[in-house]
Backbone as CSV, one residue per row, in Angstrom:
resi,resn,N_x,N_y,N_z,CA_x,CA_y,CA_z,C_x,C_y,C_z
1,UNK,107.307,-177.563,165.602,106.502,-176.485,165.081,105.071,-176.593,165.584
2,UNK,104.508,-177.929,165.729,103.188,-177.466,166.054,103.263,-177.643,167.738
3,UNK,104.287,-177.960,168.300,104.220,-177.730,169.798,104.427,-176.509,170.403
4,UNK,104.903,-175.403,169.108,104.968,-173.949,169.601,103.719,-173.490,169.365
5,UNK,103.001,-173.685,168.357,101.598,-173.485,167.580,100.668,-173.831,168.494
6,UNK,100.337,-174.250,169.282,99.627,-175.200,170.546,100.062,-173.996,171.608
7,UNK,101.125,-173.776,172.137,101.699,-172.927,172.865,101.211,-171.925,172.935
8,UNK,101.379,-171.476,171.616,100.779,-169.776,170.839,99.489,-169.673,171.457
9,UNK,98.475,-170.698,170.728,97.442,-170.622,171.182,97.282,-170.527,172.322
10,UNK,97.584,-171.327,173.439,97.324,-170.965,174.624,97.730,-169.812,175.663
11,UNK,98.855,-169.343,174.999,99.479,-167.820,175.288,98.661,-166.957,175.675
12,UNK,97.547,-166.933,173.806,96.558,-165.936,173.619,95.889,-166.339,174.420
13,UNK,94.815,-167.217,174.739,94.037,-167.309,175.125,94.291,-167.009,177.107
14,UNK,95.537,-167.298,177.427,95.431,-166.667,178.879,95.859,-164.905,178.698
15,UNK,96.550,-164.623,177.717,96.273,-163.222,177.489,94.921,-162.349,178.049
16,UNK,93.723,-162.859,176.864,92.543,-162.530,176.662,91.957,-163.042,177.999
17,UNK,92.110,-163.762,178.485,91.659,-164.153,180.316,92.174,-162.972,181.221
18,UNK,92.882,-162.724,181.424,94.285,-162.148,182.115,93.498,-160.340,181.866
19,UNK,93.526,-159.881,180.754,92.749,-158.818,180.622,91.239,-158.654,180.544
20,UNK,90.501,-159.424,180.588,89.252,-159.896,180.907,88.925,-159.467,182.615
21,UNK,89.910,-160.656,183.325,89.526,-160.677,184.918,90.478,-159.028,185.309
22,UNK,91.099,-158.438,184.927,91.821,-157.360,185.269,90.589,-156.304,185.269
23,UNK,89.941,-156.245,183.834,89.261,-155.335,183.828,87.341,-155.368,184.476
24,UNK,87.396,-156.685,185.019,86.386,-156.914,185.690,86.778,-156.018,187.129
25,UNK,87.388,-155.888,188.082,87.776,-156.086,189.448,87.310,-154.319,189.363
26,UNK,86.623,-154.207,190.507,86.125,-152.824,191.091,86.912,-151.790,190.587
27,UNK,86.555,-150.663,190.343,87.883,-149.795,190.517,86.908,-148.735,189.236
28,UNK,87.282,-147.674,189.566,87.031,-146.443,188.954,86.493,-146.248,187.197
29,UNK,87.228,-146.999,186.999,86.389,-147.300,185.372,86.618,-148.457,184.750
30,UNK,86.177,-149.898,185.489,86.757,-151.018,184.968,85.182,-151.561,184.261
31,UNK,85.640,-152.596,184.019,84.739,-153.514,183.106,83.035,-153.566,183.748
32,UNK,83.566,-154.095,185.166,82.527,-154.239,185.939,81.471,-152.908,185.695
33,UNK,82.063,-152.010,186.220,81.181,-150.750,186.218,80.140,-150.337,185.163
34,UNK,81.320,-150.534,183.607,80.631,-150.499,182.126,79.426,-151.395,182.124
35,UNK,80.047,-152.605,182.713,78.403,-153.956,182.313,77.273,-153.713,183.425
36,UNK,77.752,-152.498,184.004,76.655,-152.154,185.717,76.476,-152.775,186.751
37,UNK,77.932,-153.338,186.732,77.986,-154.071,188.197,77.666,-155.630,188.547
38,UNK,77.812,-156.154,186.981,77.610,-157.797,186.772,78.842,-158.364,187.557
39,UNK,80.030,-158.091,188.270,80.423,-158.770,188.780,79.851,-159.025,190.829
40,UNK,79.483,-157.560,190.641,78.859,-157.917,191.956,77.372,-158.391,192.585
41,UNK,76.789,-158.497,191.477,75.523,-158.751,191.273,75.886,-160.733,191.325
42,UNK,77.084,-161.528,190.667,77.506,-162.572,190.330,77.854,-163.076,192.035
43,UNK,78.984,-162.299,191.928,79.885,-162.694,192.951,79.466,-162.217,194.895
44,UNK,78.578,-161.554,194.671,78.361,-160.979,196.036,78.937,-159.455,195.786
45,UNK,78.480,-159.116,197.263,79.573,-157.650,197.709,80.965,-157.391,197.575
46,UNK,81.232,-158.994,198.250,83.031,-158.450,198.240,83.472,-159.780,198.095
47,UNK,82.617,-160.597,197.449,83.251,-162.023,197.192,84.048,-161.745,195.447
48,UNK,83.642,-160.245,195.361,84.217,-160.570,193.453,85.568,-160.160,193.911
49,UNK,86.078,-159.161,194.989,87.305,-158.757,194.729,88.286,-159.236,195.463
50,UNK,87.853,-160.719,195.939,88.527,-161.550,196.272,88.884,-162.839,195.655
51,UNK,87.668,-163.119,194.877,88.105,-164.061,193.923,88.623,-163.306,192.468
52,UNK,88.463,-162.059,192.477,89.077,-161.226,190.833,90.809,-161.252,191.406
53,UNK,91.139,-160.923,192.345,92.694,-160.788,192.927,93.060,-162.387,192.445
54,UNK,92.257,-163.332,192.988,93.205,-164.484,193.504,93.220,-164.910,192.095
55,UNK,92.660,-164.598,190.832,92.493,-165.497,189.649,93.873,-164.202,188.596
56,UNK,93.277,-163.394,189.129,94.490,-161.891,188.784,95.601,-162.916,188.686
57,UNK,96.338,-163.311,190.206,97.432,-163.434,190.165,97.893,-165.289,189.531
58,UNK,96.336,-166.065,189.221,97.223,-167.193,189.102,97.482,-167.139,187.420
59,UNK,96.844,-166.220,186.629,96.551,-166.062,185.412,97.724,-165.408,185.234
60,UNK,98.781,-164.241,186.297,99.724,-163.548,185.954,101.089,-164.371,185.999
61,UNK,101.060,-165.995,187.168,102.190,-166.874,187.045,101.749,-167.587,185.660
62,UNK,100.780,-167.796,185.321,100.465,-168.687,184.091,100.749,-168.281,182.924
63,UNK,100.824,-166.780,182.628,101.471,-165.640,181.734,103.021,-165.957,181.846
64,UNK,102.862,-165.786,182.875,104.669,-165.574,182.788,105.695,-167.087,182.354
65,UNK,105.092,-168.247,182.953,105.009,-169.212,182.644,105.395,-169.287,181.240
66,UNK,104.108,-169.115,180.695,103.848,-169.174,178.990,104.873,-168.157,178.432
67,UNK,105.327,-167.309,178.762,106.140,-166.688,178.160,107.901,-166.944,177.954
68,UNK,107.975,-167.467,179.270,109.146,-168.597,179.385,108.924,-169.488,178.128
69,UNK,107.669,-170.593,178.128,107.844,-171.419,177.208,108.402,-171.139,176.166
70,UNK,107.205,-170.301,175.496,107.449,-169.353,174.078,108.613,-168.992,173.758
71,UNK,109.449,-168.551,174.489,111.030,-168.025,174.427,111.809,-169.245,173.786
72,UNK,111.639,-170.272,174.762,112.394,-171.509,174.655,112.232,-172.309,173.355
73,UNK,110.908,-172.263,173.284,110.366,-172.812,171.653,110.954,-171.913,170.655
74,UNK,110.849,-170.821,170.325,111.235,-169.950,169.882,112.717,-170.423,169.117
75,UNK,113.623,-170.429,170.551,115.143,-170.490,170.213,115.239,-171.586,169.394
76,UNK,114.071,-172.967,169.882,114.796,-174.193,169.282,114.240,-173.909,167.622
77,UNK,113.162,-173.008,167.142,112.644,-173.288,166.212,113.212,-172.793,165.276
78,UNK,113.478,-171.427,165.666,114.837,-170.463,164.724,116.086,-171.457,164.740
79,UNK,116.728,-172.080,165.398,117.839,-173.081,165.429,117.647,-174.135,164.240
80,UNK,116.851,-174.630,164.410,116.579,-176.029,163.658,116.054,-175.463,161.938
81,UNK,115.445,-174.178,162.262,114.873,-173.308,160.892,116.144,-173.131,160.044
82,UNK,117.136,-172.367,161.002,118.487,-172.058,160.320,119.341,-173.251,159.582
83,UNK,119.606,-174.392,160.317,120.234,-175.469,159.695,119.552,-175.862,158.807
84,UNK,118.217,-175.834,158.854,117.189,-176.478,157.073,117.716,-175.577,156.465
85,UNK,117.839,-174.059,156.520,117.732,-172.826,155.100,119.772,-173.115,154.519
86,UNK,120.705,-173.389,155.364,122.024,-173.297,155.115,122.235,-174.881,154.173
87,UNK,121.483,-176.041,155.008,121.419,-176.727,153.919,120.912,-177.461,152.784
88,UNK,119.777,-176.198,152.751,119.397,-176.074,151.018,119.807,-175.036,150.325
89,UNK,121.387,-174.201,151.171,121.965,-173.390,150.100,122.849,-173.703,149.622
90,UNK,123.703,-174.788,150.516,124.339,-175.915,150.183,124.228,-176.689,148.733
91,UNK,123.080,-177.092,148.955,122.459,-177.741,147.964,122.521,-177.104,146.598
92,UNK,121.860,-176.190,146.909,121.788,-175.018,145.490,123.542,-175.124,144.961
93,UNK,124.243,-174.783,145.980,125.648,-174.139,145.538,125.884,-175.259,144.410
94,UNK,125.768,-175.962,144.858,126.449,-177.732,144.447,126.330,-177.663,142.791
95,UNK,124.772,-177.548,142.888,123.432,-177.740,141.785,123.986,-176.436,140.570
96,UNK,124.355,-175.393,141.068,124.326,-174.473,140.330,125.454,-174.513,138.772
97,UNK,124.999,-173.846,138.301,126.124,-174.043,136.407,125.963,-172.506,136.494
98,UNK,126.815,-172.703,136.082,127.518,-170.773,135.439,127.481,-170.672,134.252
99,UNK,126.978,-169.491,134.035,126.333,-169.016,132.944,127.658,-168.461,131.981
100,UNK,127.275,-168.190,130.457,128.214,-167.643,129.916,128.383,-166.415,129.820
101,UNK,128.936,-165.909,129.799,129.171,-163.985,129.741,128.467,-163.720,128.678
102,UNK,127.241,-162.331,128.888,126.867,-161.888,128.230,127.747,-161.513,127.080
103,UNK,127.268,-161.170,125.754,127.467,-160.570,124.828,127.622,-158.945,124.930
104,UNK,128.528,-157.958,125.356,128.463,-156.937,125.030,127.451,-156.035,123.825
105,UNK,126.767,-154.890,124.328,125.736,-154.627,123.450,126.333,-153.766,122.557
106,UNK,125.901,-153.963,120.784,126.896,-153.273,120.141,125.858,-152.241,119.397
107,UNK,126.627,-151.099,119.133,125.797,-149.873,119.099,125.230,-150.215,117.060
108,UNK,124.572,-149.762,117.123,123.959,-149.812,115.733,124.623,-148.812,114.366
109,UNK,124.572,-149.527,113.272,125.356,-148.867,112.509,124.825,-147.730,111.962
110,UNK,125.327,-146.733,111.515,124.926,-145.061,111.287,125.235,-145.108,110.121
111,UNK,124.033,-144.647,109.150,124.601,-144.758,107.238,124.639,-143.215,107.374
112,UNK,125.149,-142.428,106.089,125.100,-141.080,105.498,124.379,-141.319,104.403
């Protein structure tokens, strides 16, 4: 559990990278443009949309990556989740006493 939790976290956090450097990279209404051109002012002329591509794509194997993981964690955690919940119903079954049958409800007596 906390090796998926660790996971998670780092998921998000190349998420939030991943759409960060996407919306930096030149282009018609991206990030760059909104902040007025802080990536090229940073990076040079054409040094941003060469280093925005090359980080694009290692952030998009590192996504995909992480998403593999996540899957895999996933399966084992629901797996191992399921055998704890079946045997503490187990348990219960065992534990349980049966009750006695209600009392039928009896209607109230009517004087004249």
């Amino acid at each position: 559990m906390v090796l998926y939790t660790i996971a998670l976290i780092i998921h998000v956090i190349i998420c939030v990278a991943l759409v960060l450097v996407i919306l930096a990279q030149t282009s018609k209404g991206g990030l760059d443009s909104n902040l007025g051109g802080a990536a090229m002012n940073v990076f040079g002329g054409s040094g941003a949309s060469k280093f925005l591509k090359k980080w694009t794509q290692i952030l998009a194997v590192v996504f995909a990556a992480s998403c593999l993981l996540l899957a895999f964690l996933v399966k084992n955690i629901e797996s191992s989740a399921l055998t704890d919940i079946q045997s503490r119903q187990k348990k219960i079954k065992d534990t349980e006493q049966k009750s006695a049958p209600a009392n039928p409800i009896q209607k109230p007596a009517t004087t004249k």
